[in-house]
C-alpha positions in Angstrom: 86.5 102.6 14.1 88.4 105.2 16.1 92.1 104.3 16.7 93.2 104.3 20.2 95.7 106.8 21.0 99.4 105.1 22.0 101.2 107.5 24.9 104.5 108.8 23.5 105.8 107.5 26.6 105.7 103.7 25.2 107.9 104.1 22.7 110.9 106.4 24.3 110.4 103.4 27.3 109.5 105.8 29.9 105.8 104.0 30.0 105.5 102.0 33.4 101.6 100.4 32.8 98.7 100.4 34.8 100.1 100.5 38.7 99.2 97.4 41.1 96.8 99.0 42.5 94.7 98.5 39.4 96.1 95.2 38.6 94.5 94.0 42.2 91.5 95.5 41.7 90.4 94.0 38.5 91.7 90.7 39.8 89.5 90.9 42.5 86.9 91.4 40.4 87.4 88.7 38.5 87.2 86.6 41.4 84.3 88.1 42.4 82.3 87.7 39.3 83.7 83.9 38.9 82.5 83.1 42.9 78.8 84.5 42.1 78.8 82.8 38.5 80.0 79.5 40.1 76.7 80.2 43.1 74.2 81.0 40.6 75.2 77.8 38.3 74.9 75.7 41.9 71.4 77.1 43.0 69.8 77.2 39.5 71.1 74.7 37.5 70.6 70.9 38.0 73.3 68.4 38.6 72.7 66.7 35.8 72.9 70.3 33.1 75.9 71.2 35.3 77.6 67.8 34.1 76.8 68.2 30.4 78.2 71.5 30.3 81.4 70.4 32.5 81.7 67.5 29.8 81.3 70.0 26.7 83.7 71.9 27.9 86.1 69.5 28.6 85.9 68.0 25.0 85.9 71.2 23.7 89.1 72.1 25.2 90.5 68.6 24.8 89.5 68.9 21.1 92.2 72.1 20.9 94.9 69.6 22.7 97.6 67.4 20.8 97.0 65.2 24.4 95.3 61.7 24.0 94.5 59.9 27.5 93.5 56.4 28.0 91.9 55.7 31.3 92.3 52.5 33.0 89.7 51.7 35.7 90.3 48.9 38.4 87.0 47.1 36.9 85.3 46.8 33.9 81.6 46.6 34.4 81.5 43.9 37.6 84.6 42.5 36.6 88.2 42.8 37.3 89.9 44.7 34.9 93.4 42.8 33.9 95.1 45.5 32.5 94.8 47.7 35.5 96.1 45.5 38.3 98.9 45.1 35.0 99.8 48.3 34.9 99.7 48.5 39.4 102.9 46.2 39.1 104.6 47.4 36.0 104.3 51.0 37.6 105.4 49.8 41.3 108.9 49.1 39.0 109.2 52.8 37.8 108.2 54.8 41.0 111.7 56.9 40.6 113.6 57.0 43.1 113.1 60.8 43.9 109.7 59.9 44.5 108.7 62.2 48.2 105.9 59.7 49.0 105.0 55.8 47.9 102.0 53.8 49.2 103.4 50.5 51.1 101.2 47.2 52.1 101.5 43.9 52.5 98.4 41.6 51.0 97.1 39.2 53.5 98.8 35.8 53.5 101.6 37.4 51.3 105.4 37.7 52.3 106.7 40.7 50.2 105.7 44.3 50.1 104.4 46.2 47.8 104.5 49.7 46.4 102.0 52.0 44.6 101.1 55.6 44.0 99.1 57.6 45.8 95.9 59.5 45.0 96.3 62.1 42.1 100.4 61.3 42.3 101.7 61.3 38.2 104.7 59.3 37.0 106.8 60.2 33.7 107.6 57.0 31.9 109.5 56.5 28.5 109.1 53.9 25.6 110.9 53.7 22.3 111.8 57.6 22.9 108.2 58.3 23.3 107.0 60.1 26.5 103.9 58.9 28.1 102.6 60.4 31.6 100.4 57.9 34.3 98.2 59.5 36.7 96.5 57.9 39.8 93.3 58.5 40.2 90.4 58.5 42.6 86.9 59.3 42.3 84.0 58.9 44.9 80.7 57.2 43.7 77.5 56.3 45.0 78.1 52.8 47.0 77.3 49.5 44.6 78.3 45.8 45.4 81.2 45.1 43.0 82.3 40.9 43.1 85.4 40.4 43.9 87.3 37.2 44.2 84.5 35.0 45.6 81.4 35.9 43.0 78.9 34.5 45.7 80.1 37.6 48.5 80.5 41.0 46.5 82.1 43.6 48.3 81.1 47.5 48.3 82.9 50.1 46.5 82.0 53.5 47.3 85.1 54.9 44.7 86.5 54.1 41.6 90.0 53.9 40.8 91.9 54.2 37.6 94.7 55.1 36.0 95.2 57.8 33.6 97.6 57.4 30.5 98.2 61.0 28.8 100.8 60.9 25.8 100.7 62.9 22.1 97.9 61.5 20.0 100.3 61.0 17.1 101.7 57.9 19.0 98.6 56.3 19.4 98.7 52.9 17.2 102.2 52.3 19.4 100.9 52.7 22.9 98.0 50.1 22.4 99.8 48.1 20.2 103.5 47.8 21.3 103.0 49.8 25.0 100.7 47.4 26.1 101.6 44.7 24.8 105.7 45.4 26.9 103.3 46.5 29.9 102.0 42.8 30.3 105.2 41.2 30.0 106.5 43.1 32.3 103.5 42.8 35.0 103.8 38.8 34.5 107.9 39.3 35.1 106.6 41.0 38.5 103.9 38.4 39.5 106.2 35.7 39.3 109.0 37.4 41.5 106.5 38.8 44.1 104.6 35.4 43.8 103.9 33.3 47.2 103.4 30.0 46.6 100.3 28.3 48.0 99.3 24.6 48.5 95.5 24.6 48.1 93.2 22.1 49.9 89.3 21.4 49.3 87.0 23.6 51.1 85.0 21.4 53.0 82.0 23.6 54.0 81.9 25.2 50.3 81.8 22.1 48.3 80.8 22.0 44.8 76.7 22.1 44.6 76.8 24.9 47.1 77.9 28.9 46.8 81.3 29.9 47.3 85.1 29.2 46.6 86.0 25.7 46.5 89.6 26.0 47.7 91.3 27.3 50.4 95.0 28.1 50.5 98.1 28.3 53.0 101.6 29.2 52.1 103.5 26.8 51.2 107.0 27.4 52.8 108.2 23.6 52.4 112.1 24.1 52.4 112.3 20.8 49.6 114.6 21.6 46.8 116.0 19.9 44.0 119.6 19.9 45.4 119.1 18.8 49.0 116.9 15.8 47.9 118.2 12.2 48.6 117.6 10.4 45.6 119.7 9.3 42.5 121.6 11.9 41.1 121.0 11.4 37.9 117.4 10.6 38.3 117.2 14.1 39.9 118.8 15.5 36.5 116.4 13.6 34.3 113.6 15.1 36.1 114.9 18.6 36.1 115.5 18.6 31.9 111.9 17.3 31.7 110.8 19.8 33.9 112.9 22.4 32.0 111.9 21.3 28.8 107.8 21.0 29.4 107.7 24.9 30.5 109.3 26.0 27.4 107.2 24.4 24.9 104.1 26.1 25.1 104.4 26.7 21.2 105.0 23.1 20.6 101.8 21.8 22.4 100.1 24.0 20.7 101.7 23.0 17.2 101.2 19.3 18.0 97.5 20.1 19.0 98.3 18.8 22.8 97.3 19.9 25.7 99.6 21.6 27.5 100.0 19.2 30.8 102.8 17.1 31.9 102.3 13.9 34.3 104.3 12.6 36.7 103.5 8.6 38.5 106.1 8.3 41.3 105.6 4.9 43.2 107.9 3.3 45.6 107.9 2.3 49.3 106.3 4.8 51.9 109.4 7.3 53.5 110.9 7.3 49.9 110.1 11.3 49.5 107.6 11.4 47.5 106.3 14.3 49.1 109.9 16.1 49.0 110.2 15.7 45.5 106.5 17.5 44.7 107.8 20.6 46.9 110.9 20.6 45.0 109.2 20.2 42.0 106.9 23.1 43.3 110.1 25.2 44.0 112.0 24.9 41.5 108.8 26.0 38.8 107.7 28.6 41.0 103.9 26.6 40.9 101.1 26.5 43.6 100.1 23.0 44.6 96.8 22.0 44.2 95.8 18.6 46.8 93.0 16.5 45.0 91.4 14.3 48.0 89.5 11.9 45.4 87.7 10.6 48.6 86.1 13.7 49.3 84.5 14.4 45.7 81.3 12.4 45.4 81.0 12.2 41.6 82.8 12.9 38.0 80.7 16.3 37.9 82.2 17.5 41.0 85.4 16.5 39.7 85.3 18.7 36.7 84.1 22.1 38.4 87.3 22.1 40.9 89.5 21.2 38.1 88.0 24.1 36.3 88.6 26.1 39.8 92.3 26.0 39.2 94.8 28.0 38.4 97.3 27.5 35.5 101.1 27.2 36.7 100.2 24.7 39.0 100.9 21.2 40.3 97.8 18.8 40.7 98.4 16.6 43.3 96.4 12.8 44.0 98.4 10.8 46.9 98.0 7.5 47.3 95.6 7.5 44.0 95.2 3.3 44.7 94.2 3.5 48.1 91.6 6.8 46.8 89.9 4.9 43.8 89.5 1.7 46.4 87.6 3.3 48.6 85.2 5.3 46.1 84.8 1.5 45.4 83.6 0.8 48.8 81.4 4.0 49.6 79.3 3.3 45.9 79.4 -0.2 47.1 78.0 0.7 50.8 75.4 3.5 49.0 74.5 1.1 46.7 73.5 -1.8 49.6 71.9 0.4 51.7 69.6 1.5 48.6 68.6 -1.5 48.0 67.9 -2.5 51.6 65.4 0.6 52.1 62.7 0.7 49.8 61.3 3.5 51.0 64.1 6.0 51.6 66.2 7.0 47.9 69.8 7.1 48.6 71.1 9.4 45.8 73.9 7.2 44.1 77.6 9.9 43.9 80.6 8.1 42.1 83.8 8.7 41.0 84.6 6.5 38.1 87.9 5.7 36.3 86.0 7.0 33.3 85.2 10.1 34.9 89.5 10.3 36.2 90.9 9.2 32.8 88.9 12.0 31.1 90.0 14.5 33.7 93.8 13.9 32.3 93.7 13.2 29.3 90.4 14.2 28.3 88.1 17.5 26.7 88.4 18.8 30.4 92.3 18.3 30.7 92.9 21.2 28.1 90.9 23.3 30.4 94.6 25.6 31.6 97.8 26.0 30.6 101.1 25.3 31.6 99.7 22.4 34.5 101.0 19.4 36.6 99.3 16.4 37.4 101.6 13.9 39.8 100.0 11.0 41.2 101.5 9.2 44.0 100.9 5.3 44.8 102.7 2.7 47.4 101.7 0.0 45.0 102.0 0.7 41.4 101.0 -3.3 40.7 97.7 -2.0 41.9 96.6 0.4 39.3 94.6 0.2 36.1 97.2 -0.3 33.3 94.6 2.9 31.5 96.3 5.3 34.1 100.0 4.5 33.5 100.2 5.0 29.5 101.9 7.7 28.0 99.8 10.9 27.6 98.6 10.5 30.9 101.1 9.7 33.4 104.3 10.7 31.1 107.1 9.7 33.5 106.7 7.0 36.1 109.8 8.0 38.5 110.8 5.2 41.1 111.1 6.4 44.8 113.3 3.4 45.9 115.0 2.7 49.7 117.7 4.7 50.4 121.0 4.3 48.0 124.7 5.4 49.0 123.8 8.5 46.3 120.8 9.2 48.7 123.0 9.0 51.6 125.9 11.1 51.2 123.3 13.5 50.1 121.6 13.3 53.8 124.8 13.3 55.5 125.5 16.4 53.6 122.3 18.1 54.5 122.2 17.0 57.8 125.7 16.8 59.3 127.6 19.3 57.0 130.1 16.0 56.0 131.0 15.2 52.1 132.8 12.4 53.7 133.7 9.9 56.4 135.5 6.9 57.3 132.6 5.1 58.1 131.0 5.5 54.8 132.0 2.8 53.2 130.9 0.3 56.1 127.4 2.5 55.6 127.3 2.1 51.9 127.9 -1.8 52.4 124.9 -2.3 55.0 122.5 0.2 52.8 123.5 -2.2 49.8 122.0 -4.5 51.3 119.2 -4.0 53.5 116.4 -1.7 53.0 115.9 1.3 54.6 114.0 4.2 53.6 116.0 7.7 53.3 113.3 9.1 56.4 114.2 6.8 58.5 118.0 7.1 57.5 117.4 10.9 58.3 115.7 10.4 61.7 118.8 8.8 62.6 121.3 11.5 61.5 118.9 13.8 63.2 120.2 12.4 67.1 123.2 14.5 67.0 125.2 17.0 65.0 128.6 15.3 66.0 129.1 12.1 62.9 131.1 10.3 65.6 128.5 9.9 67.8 125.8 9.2 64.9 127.3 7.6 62.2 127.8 4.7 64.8 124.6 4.6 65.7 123.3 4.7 62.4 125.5 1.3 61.9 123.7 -0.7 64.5 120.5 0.8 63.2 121.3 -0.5 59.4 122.3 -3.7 61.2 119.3 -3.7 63.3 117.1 -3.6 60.4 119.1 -5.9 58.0 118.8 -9.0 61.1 114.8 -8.3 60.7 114.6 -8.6 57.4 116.4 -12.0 57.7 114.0 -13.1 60.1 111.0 -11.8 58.2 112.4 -13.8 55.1 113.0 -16.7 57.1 109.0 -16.6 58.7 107.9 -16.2 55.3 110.2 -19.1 54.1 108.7 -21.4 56.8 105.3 -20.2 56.3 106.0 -20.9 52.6 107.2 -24.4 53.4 104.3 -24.9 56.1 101.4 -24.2 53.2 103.5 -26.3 51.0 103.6 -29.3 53.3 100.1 -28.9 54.0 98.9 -29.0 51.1 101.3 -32.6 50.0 99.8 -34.3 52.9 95.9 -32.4 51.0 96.9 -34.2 47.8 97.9 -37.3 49.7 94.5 -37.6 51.6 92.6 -37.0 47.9 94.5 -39.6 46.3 93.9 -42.0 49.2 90.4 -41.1 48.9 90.2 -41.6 45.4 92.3 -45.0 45.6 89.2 -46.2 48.4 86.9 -45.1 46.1 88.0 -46.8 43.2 88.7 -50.2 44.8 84.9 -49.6 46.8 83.0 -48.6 43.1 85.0 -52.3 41.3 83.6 -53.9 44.5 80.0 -53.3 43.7 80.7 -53.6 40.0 81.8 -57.3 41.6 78.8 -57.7 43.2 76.3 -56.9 40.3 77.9 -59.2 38.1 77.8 -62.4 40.8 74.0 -61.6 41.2 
């Protein structure tokens, strides 16, 4: 092969190249020859060639790169993909704050913002010294339905989004093991800070038996909290350590081979704040409330697929649960009569049995979630089966009594910004003795913000109420005394009656013998 001869001029450094005027013109030509390539492959290949070679040559160059990239698309298949929406809020964390341009929204029924990237926008992130690189992603598809959050109403996607993870390929075993693993924990630190609570309700039109979601949701921005609650003081500590001590055994349930479930019976008079302390309980666990209407739920089937439909870190919520089982009583009763009055129209027979509720706490279908609350509520504990109030299935029965001085300085706190007052005492005395629950003490703080005009008033009410109870006890003493006396001057007529009949039955015996 002939050896190319090398100007003198490149080694004494007087050599200057080829001049720019050649440089352009074989850049040009370049450009030219890649624009016709690029038409020819358009008009004469077909799409589907054109991909494979595209994809060869991708792998073939990827093959020559030390680069590994995991790709994390927003579903997987028709499903959501949980690792995706992870990584969306561990990455709206470690936007840097140099960052020229961020993607803001606020979900519907949500109170906090949120950031993301934008289309084809990379972020640098760093783990155990180990540099990793994320990449948003977009790519436009032929439409498709996709399902969403309701699995009856798809939606249409006409792109795919994903996120691309590009680090060194040595480091591979660590990112899915260890990278993850910290990107999940982290996205479930985020939920629960950016979490709205919700009370959930049934879904009236969507019922069980028919398509759809079977819950419906508001926020829930009760203002209820553990410290502005009037009740016992150290009632209110016992139920925050039990609280505190259920959410951090998950391991233990799991050791004892329990459920993991807590439930709470709170009975007492109606005003007592019942309610309150579910929201507080709500607030202070960060957990959506979930409202059971038993009434509502025509059989033990029904009951099982909406307690299926909820979430875990939640609070399951049956008020007045003696008032709901009565009247399932009555409507299989009322079904039941009017089936057997028509022969020739079949009423289809829906109940709700104690069966069917017992196995719903304690049962095969209570271990269906984690980390749940059941709280039932009742004006009349007296009133329910003794097989709802053991241990395992209401846990801790928590007394809602009248309104205690404890109670009280609490309200006066909350309501008239007062720790204390010369009037307490006379307060404390009436509330001692009468009983009053703490609504109706706060509707009376609620007349003014100036304790010298209300805590007056308050007085006559607590006296008020105290005279009718001595009149209601007195009524029910002569009532008392009324059904006693009537029934003396009862037992007073039978034993005349049977004196008469005694002396009338040894008169004929009398007569028989003479004749």
């Amino acid at each position: 092969m002939p050896s190319v001869p090398i100007p003198t001029s490149f080694f004494n450094g007087t050599y200057q190249g080829p001049s720019a005027k050649v440089i352009f013109s074989a850049a040009a030509s370049v450009a030219a020859t890649a624009m016709l390539v690029r038409s020819v492959v358009r008009e004469f290949v077909p799409h589907e060639l054109r991909d494979f070679m595209f994809l060869k040559i991708k792998n073939l160059l990827a093959s020559l790169s030390s680069e590994l990239t995991l790709v994390i698309e927003e579903y997987d298949n028709l499903n959501h993909n949980l690792l995706y929406k992870a990584a969306e809020l561990y990455l709206e964390a470690t936007i840097p704050p140099d960052t020229k341009r961020i993607r803001v929204t606020m979900p519907r029924k949500e109170g906090k913002i949120s950031l993301s990237l934008e289309k084809n926008q990379e972020i640098i992130d760093k783990f155990n010294g180990v540099q990793v690189k994320w990449r948003f992603v977009s790519k436009n598809i032929r439409s498709k339905y996709i399902q969403g959050s309701d699995p009856y109403n798809p939606v249409v996607k006409s792109e795919i989004l994903f996120f691309d993870l590009s680090f060194h390929k040595k480091h591979k075993e660590m990112i899915l093991n260890e990278y993850m693993q910290h990107i999940l924990a982290k996205a479930k630190e985020m939920k629960e800070k950016k979490k709205t609570l919700k009370l959930f309700t049934l879904k009236y039109e969507m019922m069980p038996g028919r398509n759809g979601d079977m819950w419906q949701s508001v926020n829930l921005d009760h203002p209820a909290t553990f410290q502005t609650l009037a009740m016992d003081s150290e009632m209110k500590q016992k139920i925050v350590e039990d609280l505190e001590r259920f959410v951090k055994r998950k391991e233990y349930y799991k050791r004892v081979g329990k459920a993991w479930k807590r439930g709470y019976l709170l009975f007492g008079p109606p005003g007592t704040g019942k309610s309150s302390l579910i929201a507080a309980m709500a607030n202070y666990l960060n957990f959506d409330i979930y409202d059971l209407e038993l009434t509502e739920i025509r059989g033990n089937s029904e009951l099982r697929k909406l307690v299926i439909s909820t979430g875990n870190k939640s609070i399951l919520v049956v008020e007045d649960i003696d008032c709901s089982l009565e009247l399932q009583d009555r409507l299989a009763q009322a079904r039941a009569a009017a089936a057997q009055s028509s022969r020739h129209i079949r009423v289809p027979q829906y109940q709700l049995t104690l069966s069917g509720l017992l196995n719903f706490i304690d049962g095969l279908w209570s271990s269906c979630g984690d980390e749940r609350i059941i709280v039932f509520t009742t004006n009349h504990k007296e009133r329910l089966d003794p097989a709802l109030l053991r241990p395992g299935r209401m846990d801790m029965h928590i007394h809602m009594s009248y309104c205690t001085p404890c109670g009280f300085k609490m309200l006066a706190s909350n309501y008239l910004g007062i720790p204390e007052h010369p009037l307490f005492l006379e307060i404390e005395e009436l509330l001692e003795i009468s009983k009053v629950t703490p609504a109706e003490v706060g509707e009376q703080l609620m007349k003014d913000e100036v304790p010298e005009i209300v805590l007056p008033g308050l007085i006559e009410f607590l006296e008020a109420k105290l005279e009718e109870g001595r009149e209601a006890e007195a009524e029910a003493g002569e009532s008392q005394s009324r059904v006693a006396q009537a029934a003396e001057v009862g037992d007073k007529l039978e034993d005349k009656q049977g004196k008469s009949k005694k002396q009338e039955d040894r008169g004929n015996q009398q007569t028989l013998m003479i004749q």
